[in-house]
C-alpha positions in Angstrom: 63.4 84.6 92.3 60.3 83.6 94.2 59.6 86.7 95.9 58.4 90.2 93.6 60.6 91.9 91.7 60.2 95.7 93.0 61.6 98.9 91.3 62.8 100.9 94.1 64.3 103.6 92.9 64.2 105.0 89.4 66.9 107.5 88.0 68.6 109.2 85.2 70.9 111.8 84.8 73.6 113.7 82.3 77.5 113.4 83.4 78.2 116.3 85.2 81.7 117.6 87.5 81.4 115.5 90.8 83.8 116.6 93.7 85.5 114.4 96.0 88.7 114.4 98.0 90.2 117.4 98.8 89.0 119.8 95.9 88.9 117.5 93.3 86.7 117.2 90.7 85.6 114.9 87.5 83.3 114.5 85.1 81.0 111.6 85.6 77.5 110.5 85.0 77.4 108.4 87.8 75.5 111.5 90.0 71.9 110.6 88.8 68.9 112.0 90.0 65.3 110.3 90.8 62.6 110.9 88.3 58.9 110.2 88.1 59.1 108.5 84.2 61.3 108.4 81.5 61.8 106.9 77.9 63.7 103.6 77.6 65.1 104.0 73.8 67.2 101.9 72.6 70.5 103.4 73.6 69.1 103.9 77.0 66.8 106.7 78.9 66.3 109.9 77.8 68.0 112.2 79.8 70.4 109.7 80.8 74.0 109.4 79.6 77.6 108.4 80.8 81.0 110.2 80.7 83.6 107.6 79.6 81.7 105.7 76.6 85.0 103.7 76.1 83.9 101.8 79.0 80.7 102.9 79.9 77.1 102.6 77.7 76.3 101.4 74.3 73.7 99.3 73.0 74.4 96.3 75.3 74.9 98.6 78.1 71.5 100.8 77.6 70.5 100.3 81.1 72.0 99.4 84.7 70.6 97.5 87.6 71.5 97.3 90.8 70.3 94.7 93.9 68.8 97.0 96.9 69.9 93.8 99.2 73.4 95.2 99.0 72.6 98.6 100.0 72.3 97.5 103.4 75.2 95.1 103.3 77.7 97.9 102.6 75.9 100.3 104.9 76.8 98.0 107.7 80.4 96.8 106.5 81.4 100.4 106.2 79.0 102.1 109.2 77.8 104.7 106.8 74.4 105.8 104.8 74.5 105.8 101.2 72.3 107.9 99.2 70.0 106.3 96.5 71.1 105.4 93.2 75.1 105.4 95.2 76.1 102.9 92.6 75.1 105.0 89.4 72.5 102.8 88.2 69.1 103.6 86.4 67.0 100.9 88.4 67.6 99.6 91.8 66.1 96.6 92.5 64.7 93.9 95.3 64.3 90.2 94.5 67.3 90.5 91.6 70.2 89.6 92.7 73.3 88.4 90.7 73.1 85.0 92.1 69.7 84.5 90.7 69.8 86.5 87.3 71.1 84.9 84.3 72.3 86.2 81.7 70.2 86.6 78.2 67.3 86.5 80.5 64.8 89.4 79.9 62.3 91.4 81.6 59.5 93.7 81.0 60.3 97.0 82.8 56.9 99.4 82.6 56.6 99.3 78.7 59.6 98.5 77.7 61.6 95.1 77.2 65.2 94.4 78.5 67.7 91.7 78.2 70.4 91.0 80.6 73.8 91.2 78.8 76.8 91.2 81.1 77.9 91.7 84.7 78.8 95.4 85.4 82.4 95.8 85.6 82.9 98.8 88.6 85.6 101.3 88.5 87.1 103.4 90.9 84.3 106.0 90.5 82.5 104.4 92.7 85.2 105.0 95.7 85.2 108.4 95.0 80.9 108.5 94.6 80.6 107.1 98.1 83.7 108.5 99.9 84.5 104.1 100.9 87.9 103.8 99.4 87.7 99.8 100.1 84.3 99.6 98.3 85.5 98.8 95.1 87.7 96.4 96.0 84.9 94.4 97.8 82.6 94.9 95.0 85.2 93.0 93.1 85.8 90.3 95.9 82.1 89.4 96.3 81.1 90.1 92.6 78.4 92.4 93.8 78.5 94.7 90.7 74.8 95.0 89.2 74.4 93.9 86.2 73.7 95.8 82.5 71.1 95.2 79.9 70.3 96.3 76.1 66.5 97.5 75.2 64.4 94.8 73.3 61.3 97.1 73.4 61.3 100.5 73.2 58.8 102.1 76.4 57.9 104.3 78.8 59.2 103.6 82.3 58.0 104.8 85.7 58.8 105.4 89.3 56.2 102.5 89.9 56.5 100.3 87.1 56.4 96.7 87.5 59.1 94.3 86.7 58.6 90.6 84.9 60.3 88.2 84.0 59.5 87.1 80.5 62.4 84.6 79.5 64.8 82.7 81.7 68.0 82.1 79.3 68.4 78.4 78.8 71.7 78.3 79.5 71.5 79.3 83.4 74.5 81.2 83.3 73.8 83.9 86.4 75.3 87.6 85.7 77.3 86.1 89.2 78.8 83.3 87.1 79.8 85.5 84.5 81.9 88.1 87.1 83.5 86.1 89.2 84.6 84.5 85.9 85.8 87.6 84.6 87.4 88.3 87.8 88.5 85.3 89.4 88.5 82.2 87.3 90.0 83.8 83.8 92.3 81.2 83.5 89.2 78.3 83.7 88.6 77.8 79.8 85.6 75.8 80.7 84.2 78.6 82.7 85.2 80.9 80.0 83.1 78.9 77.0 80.3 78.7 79.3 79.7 81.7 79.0 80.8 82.1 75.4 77.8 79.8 74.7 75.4 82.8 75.7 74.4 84.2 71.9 73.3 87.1 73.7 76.7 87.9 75.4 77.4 91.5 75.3 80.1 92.0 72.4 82.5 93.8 74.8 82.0 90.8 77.2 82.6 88.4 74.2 86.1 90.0 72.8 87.3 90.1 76.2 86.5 85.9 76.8 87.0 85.2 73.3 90.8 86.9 73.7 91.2 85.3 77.0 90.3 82.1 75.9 92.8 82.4 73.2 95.9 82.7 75.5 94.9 80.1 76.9 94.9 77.6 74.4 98.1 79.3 73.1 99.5 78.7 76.4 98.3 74.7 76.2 
């Protein structure tokens, strides 16, 4: 992450009905809209919130970045436009992408202090958001999810805050590592316990490896 981290687009928003398809319709708080500043408490912005908390927000999900290198990539894989904040995120990003973000890292956004906790895990939401029905699966395929990220320091954020890195996580473990492990390589129980290592793990995250791990061994 040589290059400057740059907040590109900031937004919030409450779940609301979202139509897609032929006339049908869902509730969903992927549909967020772009705003000038907001409080980052710690169970995420003010104004902000999410439909399904079974699998969506929390603590160790507060807040939800997304790479702006990617908008462009699906733009020109599916030859369409994609409005901003597409993927439901809060922040979209340059200079952050899942290759090069670890996680436990964290980051001063505007006032407040964040700590990268997991990959994000996409659902099909995000077909019926952007009207791609093969975005998902790619998503999943190239691990281009975002990432998520629970609030160290309370703050104020803005439209133009700056973003810094404070602490690079000693392990090294990129949020990339972590969902293509999920994904792909959930029967490596090395790749698994790497990221087990993390104390800062996201507890969803760490019930999900610590189980999957488990079979393994059983299976051994």
């Amino acid at each position: 992450m040589k290059n400057r981290m740059e907040l590109v687009n900031f937004s919030i928003g409450l779940p609301k009905q979202m139509k897609y398809g032929k006339e049908k319709e869902m509730s969903t708080g992927i549909c967020k809209e772009q705003v000038e500043e907001a409080f980052l408490a710690s169970e995420g912005f003010r104004g902000d919130g999410v439909a399904d908390k079974k699998h969506h927000g929390g603590l160790d999900r507060a807040v939800c970045l997304y790479p702006y290198e990617h908008y462009s990539l699906w733009e020109q894989e599916f030859k369409t436009s994609l409005p901003a904040n597409a993927f439901g995120e809060n922040l979209t990003v340059t200079n952050m992408l899942e290759r090069d973000v670890c996680i436990g890292d964290i980051y001063q956004v505007g006032e407040a202090v964040i700590q990268v906790t997991q990959g994000r895990i996409p659902c099909s939401t995000i077909n019926k958001r952007t009207n791609i029905p093969e975005l998902l699966k790619k998503i999943v395929e190239t691990g281009y999810s975002g990432f998520l990220c629970r609030v160290l320091e309370e703050g104020i954020v803005r439209k133009n805050s700056t973003i810094k890195l404070i602490e690079q996580h000693p392990k090294k473990v990129s949020v990339l590592e972590g969902i293509h492990t999920y994904f792909h390589n959930n029967n490596d129980a090395e790749a698994i316990k790497r990221v087990l290592e993390i104390d800062e793990l996201a507890d969803r995250w760490r019930e999900i490896f610590t189980g999957q791990l488990e079979k393994i061994q059983m299976k051994n």
